[in-house]
Every structure is written in C-alpha cells, then in structure tokens.
C-alpha positions in Angstrom: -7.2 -60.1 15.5 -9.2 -62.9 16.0 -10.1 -64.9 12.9 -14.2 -63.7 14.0 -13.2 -60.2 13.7 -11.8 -60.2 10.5 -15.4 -61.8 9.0 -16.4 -59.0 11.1 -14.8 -56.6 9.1 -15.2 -58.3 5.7 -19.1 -58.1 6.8 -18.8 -54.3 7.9 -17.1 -53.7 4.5 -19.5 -55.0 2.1 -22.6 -53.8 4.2 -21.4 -50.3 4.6 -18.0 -49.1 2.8 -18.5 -50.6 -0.5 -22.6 -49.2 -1.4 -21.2 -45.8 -0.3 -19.1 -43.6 -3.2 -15.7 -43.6 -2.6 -15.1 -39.9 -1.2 -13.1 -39.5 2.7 -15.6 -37.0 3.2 -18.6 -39.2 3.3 -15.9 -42.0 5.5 -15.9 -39.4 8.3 -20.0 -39.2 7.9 -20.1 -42.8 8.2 -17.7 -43.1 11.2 -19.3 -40.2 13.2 -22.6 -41.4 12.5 -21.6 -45.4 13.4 -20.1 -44.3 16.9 -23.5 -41.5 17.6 -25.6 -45.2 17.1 -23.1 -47.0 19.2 -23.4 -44.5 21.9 -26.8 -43.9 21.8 -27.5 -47.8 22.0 -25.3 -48.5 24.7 -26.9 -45.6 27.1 -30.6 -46.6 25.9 -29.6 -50.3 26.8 -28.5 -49.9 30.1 -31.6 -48.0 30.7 -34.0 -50.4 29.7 -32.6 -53.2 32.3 -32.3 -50.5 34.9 -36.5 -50.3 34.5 -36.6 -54.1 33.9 -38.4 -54.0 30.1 -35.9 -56.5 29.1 -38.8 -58.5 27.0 -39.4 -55.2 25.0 -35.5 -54.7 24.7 -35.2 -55.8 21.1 -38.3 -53.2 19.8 -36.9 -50.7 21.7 -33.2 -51.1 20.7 -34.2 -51.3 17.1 -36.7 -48.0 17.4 -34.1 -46.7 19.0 -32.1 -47.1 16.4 -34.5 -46.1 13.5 -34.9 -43.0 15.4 -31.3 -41.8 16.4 -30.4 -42.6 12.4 -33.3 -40.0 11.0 -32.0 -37.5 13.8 -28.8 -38.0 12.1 -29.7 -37.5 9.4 -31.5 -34.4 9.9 -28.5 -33.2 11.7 -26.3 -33.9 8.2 -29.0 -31.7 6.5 -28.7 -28.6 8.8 -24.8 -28.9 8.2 -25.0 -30.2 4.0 -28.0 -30.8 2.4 -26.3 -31.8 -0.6 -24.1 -34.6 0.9 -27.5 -35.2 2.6 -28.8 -36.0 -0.5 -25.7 -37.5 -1.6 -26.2 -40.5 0.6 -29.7 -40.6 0.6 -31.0 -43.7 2.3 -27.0 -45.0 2.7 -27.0 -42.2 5.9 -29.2 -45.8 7.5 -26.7 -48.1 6.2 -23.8 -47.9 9.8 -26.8 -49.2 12.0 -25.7 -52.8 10.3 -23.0 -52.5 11.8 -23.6 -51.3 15.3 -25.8 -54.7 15.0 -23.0 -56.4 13.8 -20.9 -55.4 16.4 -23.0 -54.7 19.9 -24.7 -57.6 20.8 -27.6 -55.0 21.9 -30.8 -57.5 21.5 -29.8 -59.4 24.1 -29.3 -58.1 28.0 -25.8 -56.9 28.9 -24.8 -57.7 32.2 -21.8 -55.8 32.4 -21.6 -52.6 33.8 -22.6 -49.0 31.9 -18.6 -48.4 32.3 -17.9 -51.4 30.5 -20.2 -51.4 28.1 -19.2 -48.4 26.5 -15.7 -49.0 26.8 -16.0 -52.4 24.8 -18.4 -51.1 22.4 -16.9 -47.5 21.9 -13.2 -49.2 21.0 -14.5 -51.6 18.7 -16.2 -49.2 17.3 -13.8 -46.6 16.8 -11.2 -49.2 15.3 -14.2 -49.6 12.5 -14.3 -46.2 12.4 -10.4 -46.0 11.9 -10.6 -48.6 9.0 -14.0 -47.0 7.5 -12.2 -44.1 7.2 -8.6 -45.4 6.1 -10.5 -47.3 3.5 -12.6 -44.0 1.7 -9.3 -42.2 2.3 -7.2 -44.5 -0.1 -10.1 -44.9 -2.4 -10.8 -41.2 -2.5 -6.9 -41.0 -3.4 -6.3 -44.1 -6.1 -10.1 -43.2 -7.4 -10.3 -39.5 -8.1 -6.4 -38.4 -7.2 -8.1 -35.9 -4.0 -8.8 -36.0 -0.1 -11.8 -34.1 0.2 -13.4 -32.9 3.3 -17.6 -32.3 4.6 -18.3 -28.6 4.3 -21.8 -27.3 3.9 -21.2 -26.5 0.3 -20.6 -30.2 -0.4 -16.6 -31.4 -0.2 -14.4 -29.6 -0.7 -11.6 -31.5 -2.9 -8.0 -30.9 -2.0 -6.4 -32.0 -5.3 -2.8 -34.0 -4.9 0.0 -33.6 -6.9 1.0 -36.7 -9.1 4.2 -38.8 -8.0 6.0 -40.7 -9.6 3.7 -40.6 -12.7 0.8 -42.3 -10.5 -3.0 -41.6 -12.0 -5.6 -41.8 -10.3 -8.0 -44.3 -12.0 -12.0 -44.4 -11.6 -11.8 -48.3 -11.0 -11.3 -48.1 -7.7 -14.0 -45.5 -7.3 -16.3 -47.9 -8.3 -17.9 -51.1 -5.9 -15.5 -53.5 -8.0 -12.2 -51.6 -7.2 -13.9 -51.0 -3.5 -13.6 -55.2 -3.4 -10.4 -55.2 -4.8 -9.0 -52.6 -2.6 -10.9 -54.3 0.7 -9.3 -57.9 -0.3 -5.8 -56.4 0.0 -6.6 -54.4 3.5 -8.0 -57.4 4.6 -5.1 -59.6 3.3 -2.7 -57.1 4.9 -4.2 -57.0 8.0 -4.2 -60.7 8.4 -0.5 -60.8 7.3 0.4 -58.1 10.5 -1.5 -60.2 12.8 0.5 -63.6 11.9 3.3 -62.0 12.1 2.9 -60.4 15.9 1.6 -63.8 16.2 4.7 -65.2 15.2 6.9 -62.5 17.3 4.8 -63.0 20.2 5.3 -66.7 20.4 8.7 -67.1 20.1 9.2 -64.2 22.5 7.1 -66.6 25.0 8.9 -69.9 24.2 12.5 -67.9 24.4 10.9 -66.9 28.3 10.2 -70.5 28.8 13.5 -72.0 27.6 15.2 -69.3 30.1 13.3 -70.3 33.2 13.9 -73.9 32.1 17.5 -73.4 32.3 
C-alpha cells in the first residue's frame, strides 16, 4: 500500500467509520451504500463525456450524488425504518468518500471497463476494512455481531473467552481512534514487511543472473 492510500484510509476512517456507532450491522449499510455511489458515479460519468457536458460534469456528479444518497436512503427505510433513523443524516456521510477516492470532477479518459474496475476494487477494499473495523468494534464494544433486519439488528451475543469483557470504550469515537491507530499501524507493518520479502526475493534473482 502506497504511503497515499494509507492517508487515504486514515481520511475514510475519520470521515465515515468513526461518526457512525459502532454496530457491524450499520458497517454493511455503509459498505453497500459506498459501492451503490461508486457505481452510480462511474456509469453517470461516462455518460456525461459520451454527450460532451464535460463543463457541467462537476454539478452533475455532485447532484448525482445528492440524489442516489436520498434514494438510498429511502431504500434503507422500506427495509428498516428504525436503522433509518438510526443513522439519520450519517446514511450521506460514504459520498466523502466516493469523493475521496474517484477522482469523478474531473474527465476520465479511460474506458467505461476500466473505470469501474479501478473504482469498484478500491472501493470494495474500503468496504472490506469499513466493515472489518465495525465488526471488531461491535465485538470489543458491546461483546455481539449483529446483523440489518427490518426490526432493527438483530444481536447475536458471543460467549466470553478467556475472561475477555466487552468494554463500551471502544464503542465510543475515542476507542474508534484507538482501535483505527492500531489497524492502521498493522496494516503498514504487513506492507513493510512484503516490502521487505519482495525485495530481497528480487536482489536474490539478480545475484543469480549475475553469477
């Protein structure tokens, strides 16, 4: 991971994990609704060059984007109108970072193909760490994993191991930084270290051509 992407994902984390209570249910909210903006953006954009309006693009992405987010949110009311009003206003919160990701504002001159594949897997490894991140805070804040349902979320309780207690610290936006710091700090330590592997694995190629 480049040293842009992990700002990238510090930014992601404080704009949109942290505001939002620590439940996995709401994660998988956030992560569907992030990739239905992504998606959306990327088609809308491509068909905004393909009629040439590229000096209304940036109005049009960002209505775009206002619009597909109240859909969603509409859509989360028909399934839960009490996770619906749960969030609230934090349903708007992912287009940050669709933003923050897709450099939409600007004309893409890659192909519709290529566009959503760089967009959609960028995306989706957000989504994977959005929703690795309200999983272990669901787990070390309330000692559950709890799911959407249209009765609210339903709370599968876990069994305590090894005398381990859930504790409401990490529930709350300090223990979200806390708990973000250390992702963060583990996922540079992986990426030094296939650095590391990678590197030597390329200098022990070299030295064997050499000889």
């Amino acid at each position: 991971m480049k040293k842009s992407n992990i700002f990238l994902f510090i930014a992601i984390c404080l704009a949109i994990c942290l505001p939002i209570p620590g439940r996995f249910g709401y994660g998988i909210i956030v992560a569907l609704s992030m990739n239905f903006y992504m998606l959306l953006i990327c088609l809308v954009g491509k068909l905004i060059d393909k009629i040439k309006l590229t000096s209304l693009r940036p109005v049009c992405i960002l209505f775009t984007l206002v619009c597909s987010a109240v859909f969603f949110r509409q859509l989360v009311i028909i399934f839960s109108p009490i996770i619906a009003l749960s969030l609230g206003l934090l349903l708007y919160f992912p287009i940050l970072g669709v933003l923050m990701i897709c450099d939409c504002l600007e004309k893409d001159e890659f192909s519709l193909k290529k566009s959503l594949s760089t967009n959609m897997i960028m995306s989706g490894k957000i989504s994977i760490f959005i929703l690795i991140f309200f999983l272990v805070r669901d787990i070390a804040g309330y000692g559950t994993i709890t799911i959407p349902i249209p009765s609210g979320l339903f709370k599968i309780y876990l069994p305590q191991i090894l005398n381990f207690s859930p504790s409401v610290f990490f529930a709350t936006i300090s223990g979200g930084l806390v708990l973000a710091g250390i992702f963060l700090a583990l996922m540079t330590l992986v990426h030094r270290k296939c650095n590391i592997i990678s590197r030597s694995s390329e200098l022990q190629e070299e030295l064997t051509n050499a000889d």
